[in-house]
PATIZA-227356 format. One line per field, with one value per residue (C-alpha): residue number from 0; residue in one letter; x, y, z. Coordinates in steps of 0.1 Angstrom, whole numbers. Last residue first. Layout:
nuti NUM/...;
midren A/...;
x X/...;
y Y/...;
z Z/...;
This chain:
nuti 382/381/380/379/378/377/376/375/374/373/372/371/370/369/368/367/366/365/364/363/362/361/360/359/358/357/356/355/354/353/352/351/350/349/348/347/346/345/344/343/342/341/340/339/338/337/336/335/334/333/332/331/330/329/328/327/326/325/324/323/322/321/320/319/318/317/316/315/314/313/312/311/310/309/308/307/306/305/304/303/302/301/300/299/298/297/296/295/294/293/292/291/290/289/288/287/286/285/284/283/282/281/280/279/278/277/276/275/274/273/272/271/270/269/268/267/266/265/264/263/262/261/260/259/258/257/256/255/254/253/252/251/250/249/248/247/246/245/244/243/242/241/240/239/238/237/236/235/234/233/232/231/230/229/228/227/226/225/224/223/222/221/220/219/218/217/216/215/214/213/212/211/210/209/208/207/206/205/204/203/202/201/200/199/198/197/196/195/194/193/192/191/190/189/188/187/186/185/184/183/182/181/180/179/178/177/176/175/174/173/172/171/170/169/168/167/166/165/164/163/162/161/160/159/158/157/156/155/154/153/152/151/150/149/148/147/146/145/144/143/142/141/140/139/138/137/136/135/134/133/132/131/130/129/128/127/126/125/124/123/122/121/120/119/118/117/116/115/114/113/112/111/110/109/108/107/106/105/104/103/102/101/100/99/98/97/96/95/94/93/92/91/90/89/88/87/86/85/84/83/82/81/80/79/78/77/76/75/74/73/72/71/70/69/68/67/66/65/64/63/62/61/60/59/58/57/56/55/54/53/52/51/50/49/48/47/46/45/44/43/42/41/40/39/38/37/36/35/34/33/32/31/30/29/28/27/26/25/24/23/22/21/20/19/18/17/16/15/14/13/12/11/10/9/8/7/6/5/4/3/2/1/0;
midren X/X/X/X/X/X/X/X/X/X/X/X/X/X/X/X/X/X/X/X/X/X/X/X/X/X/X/X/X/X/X/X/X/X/X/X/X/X/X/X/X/X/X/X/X/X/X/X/X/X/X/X/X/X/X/X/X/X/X/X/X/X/X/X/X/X/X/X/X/X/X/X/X/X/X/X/X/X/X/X/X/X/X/X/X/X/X/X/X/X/X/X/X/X/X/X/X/X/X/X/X/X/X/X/X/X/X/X/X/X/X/X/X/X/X/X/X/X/X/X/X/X/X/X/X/X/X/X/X/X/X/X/X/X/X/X/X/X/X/X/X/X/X/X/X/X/X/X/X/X/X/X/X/X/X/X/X/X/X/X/X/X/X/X/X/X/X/X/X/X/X/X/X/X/X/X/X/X/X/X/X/X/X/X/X/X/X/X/X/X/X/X/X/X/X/X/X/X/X/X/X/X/X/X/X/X/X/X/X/X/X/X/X/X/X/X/X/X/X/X/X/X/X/X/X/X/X/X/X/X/X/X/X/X/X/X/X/X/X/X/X/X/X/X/X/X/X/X/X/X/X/X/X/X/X/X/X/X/X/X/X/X/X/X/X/X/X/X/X/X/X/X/X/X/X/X/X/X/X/X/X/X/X/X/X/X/X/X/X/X/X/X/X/X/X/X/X/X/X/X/X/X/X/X/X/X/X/X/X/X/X/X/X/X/X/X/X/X/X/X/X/X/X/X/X/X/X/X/X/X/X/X/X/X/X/X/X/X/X/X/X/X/X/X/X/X/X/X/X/X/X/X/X/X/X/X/X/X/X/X/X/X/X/X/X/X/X/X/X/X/X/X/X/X/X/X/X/X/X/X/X/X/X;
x 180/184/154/134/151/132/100/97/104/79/50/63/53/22/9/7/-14/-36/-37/-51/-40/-58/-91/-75/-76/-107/-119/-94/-113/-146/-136/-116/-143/-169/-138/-138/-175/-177/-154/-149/-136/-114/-99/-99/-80/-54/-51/-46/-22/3/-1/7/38/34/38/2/-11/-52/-55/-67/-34/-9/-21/-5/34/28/29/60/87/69/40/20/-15/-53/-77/-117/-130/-145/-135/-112/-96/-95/-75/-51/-42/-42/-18/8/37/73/60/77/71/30/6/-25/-60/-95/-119/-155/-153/-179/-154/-130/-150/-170/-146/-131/-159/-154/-116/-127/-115/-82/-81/-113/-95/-118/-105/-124/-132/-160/-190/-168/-153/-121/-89/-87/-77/-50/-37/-45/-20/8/4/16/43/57/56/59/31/-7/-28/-51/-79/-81/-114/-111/-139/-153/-153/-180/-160/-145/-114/-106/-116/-92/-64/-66/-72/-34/-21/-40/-22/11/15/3/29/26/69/66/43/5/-8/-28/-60/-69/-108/-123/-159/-192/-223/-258/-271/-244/-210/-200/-172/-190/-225/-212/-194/-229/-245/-212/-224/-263/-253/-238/-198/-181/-157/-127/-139/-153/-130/-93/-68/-34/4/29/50/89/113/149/178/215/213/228/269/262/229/215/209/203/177/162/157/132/118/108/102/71/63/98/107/141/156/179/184/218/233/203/182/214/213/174/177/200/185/152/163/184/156/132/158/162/127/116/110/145/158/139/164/181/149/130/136/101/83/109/96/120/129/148/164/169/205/197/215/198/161/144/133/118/82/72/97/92/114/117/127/102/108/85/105/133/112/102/136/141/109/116/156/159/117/116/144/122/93/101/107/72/52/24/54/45/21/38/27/-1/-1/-20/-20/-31/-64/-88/-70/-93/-113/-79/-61/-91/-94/-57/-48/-61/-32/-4/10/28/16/25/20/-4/-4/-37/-32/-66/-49/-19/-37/-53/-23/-11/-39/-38/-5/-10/-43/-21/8/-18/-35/-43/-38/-21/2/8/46/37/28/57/55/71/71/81/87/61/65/86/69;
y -61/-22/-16/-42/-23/18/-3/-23/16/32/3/4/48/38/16/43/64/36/28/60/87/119/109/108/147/151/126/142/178/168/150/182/201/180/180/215/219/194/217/200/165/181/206/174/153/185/191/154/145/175/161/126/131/126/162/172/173/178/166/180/203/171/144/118/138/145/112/109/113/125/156/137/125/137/125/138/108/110/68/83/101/73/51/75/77/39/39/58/58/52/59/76/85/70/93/78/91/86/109/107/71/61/67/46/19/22/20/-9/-30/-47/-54/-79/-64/-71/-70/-46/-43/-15/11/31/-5/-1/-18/-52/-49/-42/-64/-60/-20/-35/-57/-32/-8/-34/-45/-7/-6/-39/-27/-62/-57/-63/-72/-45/-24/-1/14/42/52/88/112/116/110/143/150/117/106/132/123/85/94/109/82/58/75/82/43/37/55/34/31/10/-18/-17/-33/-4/12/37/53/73/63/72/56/61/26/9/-2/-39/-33/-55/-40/-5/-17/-31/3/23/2/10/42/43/45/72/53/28/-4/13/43/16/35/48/39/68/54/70/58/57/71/75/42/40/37/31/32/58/92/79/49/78/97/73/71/105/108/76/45/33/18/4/-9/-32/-51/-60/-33/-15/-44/-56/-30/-30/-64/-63/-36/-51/-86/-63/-42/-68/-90/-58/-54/-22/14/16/14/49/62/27/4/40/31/22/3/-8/-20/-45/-46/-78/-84/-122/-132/-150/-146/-128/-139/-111/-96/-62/-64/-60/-82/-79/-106/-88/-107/-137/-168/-181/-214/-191/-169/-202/-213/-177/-183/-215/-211/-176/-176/-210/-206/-168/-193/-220/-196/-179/-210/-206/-209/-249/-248/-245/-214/-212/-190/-164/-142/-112/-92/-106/-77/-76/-107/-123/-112/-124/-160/-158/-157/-192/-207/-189/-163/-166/-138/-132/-95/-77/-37/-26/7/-8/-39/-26/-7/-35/-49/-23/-26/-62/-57/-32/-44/-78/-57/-35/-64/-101/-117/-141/-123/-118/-124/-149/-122/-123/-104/-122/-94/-96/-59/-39/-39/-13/20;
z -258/-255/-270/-246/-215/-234/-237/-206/-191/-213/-204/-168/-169/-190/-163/-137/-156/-164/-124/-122/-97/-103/-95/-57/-61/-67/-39/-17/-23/-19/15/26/22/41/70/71/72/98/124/159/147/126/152/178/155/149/189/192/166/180/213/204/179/141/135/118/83/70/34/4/-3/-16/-3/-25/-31/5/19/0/25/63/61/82/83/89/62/53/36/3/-7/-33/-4/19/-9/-11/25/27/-5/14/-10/4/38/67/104/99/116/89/106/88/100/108/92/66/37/57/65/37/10/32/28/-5/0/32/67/78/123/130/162/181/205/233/254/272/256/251/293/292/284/249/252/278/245/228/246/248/216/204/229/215/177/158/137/145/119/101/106/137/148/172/191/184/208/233/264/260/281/287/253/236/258/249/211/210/232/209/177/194/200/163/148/111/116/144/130/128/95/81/79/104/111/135/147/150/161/146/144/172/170/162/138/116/125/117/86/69/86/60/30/37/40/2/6/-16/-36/-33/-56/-84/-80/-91/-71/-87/-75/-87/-112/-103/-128/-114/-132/-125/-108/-73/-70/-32/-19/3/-16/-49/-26/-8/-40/-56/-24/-19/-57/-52/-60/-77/-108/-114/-149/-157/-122/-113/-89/-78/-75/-56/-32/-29/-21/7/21/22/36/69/75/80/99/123/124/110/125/139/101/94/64/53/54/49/10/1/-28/-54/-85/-104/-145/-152/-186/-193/-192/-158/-122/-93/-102/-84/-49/-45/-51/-83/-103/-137/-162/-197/-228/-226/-246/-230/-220/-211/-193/-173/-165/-154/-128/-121/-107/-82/-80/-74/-39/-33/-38/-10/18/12/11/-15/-38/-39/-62/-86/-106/-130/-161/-172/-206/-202/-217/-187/-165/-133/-137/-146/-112/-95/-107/-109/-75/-64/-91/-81/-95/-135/-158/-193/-207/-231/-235/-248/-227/-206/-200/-186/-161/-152/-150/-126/-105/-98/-88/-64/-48/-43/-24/-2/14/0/33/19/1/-38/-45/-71/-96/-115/-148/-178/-206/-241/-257/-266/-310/-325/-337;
């Protein structure tokens, strides 16, 4: 057997806010780590405490400090990081996050997430759209290798782009159990008192940031009704930042506008990684409408944590849920009548949270390692 090739895996594209991207890289080399496969990592320098606690096997190495700003790294990330390859003597650059070094003779493997930038375009800004596109077209045209999140997008981009590759490996994303789990009650009182409810209160949970494509309009709409005609339903806690969905600020911002103890929606804004098993596993229901995903790692997530989930059957939220989720058209009415179903039958929704959490076991970060460790393999042969 030859040896794994020489990988430089870029971790510089970790955000800020440390959401779904960062839990994706550190997952996958911890995933590496357990299959004993040993990479070079550049990220910045406050990412690597974490990074290393999670995959202590690597070898790390510190960025410039000046890729904390966005505009500054993609200019590093075209000239530093294949001067830094070059130094390593790395044979594989990995880009996990769309953007790569356009012109080096090192062989570049790139992950892409989602494809609905040429499906869905009206759910994205129109510079949004416009970057990812791009990207993913020349990803496709120069990169050695692409691995995608999912089939649904794997396809969009064969159906979509021009010339696309021939073959695309999909690595379906996994979730680490000791962080997403069933939430003790003292977890899910912790959540209560951040979200600023009461001892015994309930409430429905969403995780996501909120732009047009996450549904959130149809999602209050859908709640709204439900309130009206029950006032005892469950408040709606939203975590995340807001997007650029106008119709969806407009509601909160009239939600923000009543009195604390009246308003029927909460803005948990990003909660910290440790509490999110509880806020969704705590949740009476954790609803996902989004129009299109290229993964759907919140719905994941809320099944390992034993939540019962409602989404919709949209591109690869499927391929995740599979039978242990609840599905509904992602318009208000439909959302409603399915919400109040769940909300009215706990047996279903006990069910459903037994049957998420055995499913979710079925998506391992080690699993998903071994699909990059076969493609760095099969671009290191050809070197």
């Amino acid at each position: 057997m030859s040896p794994a090739p020489h990988v430089l895996f870029d971790a510089t594209s970790i955000p800020p806010s440390h959401g779904g991207v960062a839990r994706f890289i550190t997952g996958l080399l911890g995933g590496l780590d357990q299959n004993g496969m040993v990479v070079d990592v550049v990220a910045k320098r406050s990412d690597i405490p974490a990074l290393h606690a999670a995959a202590p096997g690597h070898t790390y190495i510190v960025a410039p400090r000046f890729v904390s700003s966005r505009a500054v790294r993609f200019v590093w990330e075209q000239t530093g990081l294949p001067a830094l390859a070059r130094r390593r003597r790395s044979e594989i650059i990995y880009s996990p996050h769309y953007t790569f070094p356009l012109f080096t003779r090192v062989k570049r493997v790139v992950t892409l997430h989602d494809a609905t930038f040429y499906s869905s375009p009206e759910a994205h800004s129109r510079v949004k759209g416009l970057f990812f596109r791009t990207w993913i077209r020349w990803a496709n045209a120069r990169a050695d290798r692409l691995v995608a999140a999912s089939r649904a997008t794997a396809d969009e981009v064969q159906r979509y782009v021009a010339r696309a590759q021939p073959q695309i490996d999909v690595a379906y994303l996994g979730v680490d159990p000791e962080v997403f789990a069933p939430p003790s009650e003292a977890a899910v009182q912790s959540v209560r008192q951040t979200l600023g409810l009461e001892a015994s209160q309930a409430w429905i949970a969403f995780l996501g940031t909120m732009e047009p494509r996450k549904n959130i309009p149809a999602l209050i709409a859908a709640h709204a009704t439900l309130r009206a005609t029950d006032p005892g339903t469950p408040v709606l806690a939203l975590s995340g930042a807001r997007g650029w969905d106008e119709a969806a600020n407009e509601a909160l911002d009239a939600n923000a506008s009543l009195p604390v103890a009246q308003r029927p929606i909460i803005e948990a804004g990003y909660l910290p990684l440790d509490l999110l098993s509880a806020f969704l596993g705590g949740s009476q229901l954790v609803v996902y409408p989004s129009l299109g995903e290229g993964f759907g790692l919140p719905v994941l997530e809320a099944m390992s944590s034993g939540a019962p989930v409602l989404t919709t059957p949209r591109l690869s939220i499927p391929e995740v849920g599979g039978d242990a989720v609840a599905y509904a058209e992602p318009d208000a009415p439909s959302l409603a009548a399915a919400i109040r179903s769940l909300l009215d039958d706990r047996p279903r929704r006990d069910e459903m949270g037994r049957a998420g959490l055995e499913r979710s076991a079925e998506f391992t970060w080690r699993a998903c390692a071994s699909i990059y460790a076969r493609a760095f393999a099969a671009v290191g042969s050809r070197s």
